[in-house]
N, C-alpha and C positions, 0 to 999 in steps of 0.2 A: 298915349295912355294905353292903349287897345295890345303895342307893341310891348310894355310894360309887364301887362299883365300875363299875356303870353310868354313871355319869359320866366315871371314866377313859377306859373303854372309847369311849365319844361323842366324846370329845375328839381322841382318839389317831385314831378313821376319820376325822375333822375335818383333823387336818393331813395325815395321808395321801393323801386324796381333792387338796386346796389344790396338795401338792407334784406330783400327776400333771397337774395342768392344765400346757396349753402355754404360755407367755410370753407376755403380750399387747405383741407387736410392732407398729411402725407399719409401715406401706410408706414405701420411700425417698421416693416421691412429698410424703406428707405429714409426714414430721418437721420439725419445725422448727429453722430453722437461724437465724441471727445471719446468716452470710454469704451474700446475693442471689447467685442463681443468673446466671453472664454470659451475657449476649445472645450467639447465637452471629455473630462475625464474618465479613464476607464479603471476597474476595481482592480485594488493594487495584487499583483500575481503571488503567491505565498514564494516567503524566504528560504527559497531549495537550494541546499549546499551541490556543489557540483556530483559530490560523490552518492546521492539519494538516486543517482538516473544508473549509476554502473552497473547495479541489482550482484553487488559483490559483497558475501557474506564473510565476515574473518572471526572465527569461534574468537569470545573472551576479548575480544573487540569492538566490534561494531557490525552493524547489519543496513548497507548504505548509510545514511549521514547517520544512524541511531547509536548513541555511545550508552556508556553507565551514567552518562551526565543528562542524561534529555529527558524531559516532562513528557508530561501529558499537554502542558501549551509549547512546547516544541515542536509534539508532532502536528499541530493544529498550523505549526507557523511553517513548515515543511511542506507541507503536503495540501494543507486547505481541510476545515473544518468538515466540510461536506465528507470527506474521503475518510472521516474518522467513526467510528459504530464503536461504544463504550457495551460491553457486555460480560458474563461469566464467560472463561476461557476452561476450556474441559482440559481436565493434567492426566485423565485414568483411575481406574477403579471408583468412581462414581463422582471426583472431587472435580471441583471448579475453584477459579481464583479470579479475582476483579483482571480486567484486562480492556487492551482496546486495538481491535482488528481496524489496518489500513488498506484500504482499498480491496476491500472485501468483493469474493468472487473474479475476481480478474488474476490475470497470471503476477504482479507484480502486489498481488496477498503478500500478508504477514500478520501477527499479534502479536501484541507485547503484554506480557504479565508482570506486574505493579510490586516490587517490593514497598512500599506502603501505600496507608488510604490518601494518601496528598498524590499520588501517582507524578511522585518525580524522579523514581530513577528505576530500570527496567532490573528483572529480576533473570526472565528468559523469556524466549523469544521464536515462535512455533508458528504451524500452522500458514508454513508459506506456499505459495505460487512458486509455478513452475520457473520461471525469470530468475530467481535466487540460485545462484552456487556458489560454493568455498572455492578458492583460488584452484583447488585442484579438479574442477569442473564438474563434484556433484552436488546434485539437488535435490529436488521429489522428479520422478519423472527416470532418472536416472538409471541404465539398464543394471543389471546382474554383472553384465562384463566390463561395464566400466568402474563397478566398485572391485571387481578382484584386480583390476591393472594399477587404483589408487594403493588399494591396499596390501595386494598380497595374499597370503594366506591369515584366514581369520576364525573366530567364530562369534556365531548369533542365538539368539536365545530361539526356541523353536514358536512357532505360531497359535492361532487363536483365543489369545489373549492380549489383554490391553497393551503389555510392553513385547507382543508376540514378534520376530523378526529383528527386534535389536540387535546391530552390531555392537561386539567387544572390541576396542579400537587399542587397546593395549597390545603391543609386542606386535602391530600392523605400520605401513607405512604411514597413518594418518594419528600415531600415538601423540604428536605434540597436542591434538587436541584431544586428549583423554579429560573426563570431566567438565569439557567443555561445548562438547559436541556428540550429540546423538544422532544417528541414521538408523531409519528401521524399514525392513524388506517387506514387501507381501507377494503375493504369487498373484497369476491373472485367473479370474474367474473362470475363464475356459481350460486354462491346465488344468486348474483343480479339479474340474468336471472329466479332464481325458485322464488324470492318473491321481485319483483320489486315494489309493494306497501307497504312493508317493508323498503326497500331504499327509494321511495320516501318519507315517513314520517320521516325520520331522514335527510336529504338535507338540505343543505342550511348554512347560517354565526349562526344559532342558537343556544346557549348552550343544548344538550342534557344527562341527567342521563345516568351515566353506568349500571341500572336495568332496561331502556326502553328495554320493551319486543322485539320491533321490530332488536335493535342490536343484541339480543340474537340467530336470524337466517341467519346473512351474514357471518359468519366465518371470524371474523375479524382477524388483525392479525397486527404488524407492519410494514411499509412498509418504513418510513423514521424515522432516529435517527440525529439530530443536535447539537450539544453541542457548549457550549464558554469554549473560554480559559482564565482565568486573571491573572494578574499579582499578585504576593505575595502581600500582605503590605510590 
């Protein structure tokens, strides 16, 4: 009986002790699952055509991937929303036009100005970074002597006004883009300081020659590129 009891007794601390233990849990880490864990995904990279990286401007064309076809959600789909800044774009003599600068501050700037308020197709196209040239390798940045070897002999309008320094690209090597392409000159702050009656004689709304002597001392150079865009036939 004694032997009886004693065995109850054994049994009964037996599952008592069993029921206090904790639950032998896995860590999430390692349970096993049927369903693979997904790779985490990364944000999908914007729809850059190959030609948005060549930084190749073609007046009445296109300015990398930008045509006469491309939005304002194009260039969002290009380039990545961050890299867009909607703003007034300044045209001269105190006017502004809806617009929207790409990658503003950096050498591979641009803005595009909106022929209408839906901003789906560009109008013209300014305000670029030094990275941009026309096929025939000018840009802003661009010296004195590399625009008379594109072009030849030419002339520009005289300076300290809005369209001061514009080239007339008619009857120059770069005449196929007449009306479609602007280039405009400025001198370097420090010529104008060492021969300020050299700049005075070239001033002003007046056509001047690309052989006036006196341009030949401000170290000219490009400082603004404006292009249009048009539509195909």
């Amino acid at each position: 009986m004694a032997r009886l009891w004693m065995t109850v007794i054994l049994g009964l601390a037996l599952v008592t002790l069993t029921a206090c233990q904790p639950p032998n849990v896995q860590r999430p880490e390692s349970q096993p699952s049927d369903t693979p864990t997904p790779e985490p995904t990364a944000s999908p990279a914007p729809n850059t055509p190959g030609e948005d990286a060549d930084g190749l401007v073609i007046p009445g064309q296109r300015v990398g991937p930008v045509t006469a076809q491309t939005s304002r959600a194009d260039l969002a789909d290009f380039y990545g929303e961050a890299a867009l800044d909607d703003r007034p774009i300044f045209l001269g003599e105190g006017t502004t036009e809806l617009g929207t600068v790409v990658n503003a501050d950096s050498d591979q700037q641009f803005a595009v100005v909106w022929d209408d308020a839906a901003q789906t197709r560009p109008r013209l196209i300014k305000d670029f970074g030094p990275a941009w040239q026309i096929p025939e390798g000018l840009g802003v940045g661009a010296p004195y002597a590399a625009v008379e070897a594109a072009l030849g002999n030419f002339e520009l309008y005289g300076f300290a006004w809005d369209y001061g320094g514009t080239i007339v690209l008619e009857g120059t090597g770069l005449a196929q883009y007449d009306d479609l392409l602007w280039l405009r000159l400025a001198p370097s702050d420090e010529a104008v300081a060492a021969h300020l009656n050299a700049y005075q004689a070239v001033m002003g709304d007046g056509l001047f020659a690309s052989t006036n002597p006196n341009l030949a001392v401000l170290d000219l150079s490009v400082y603004e590129m404006v292009v249009a865009i048009e539509l195909a036939p």
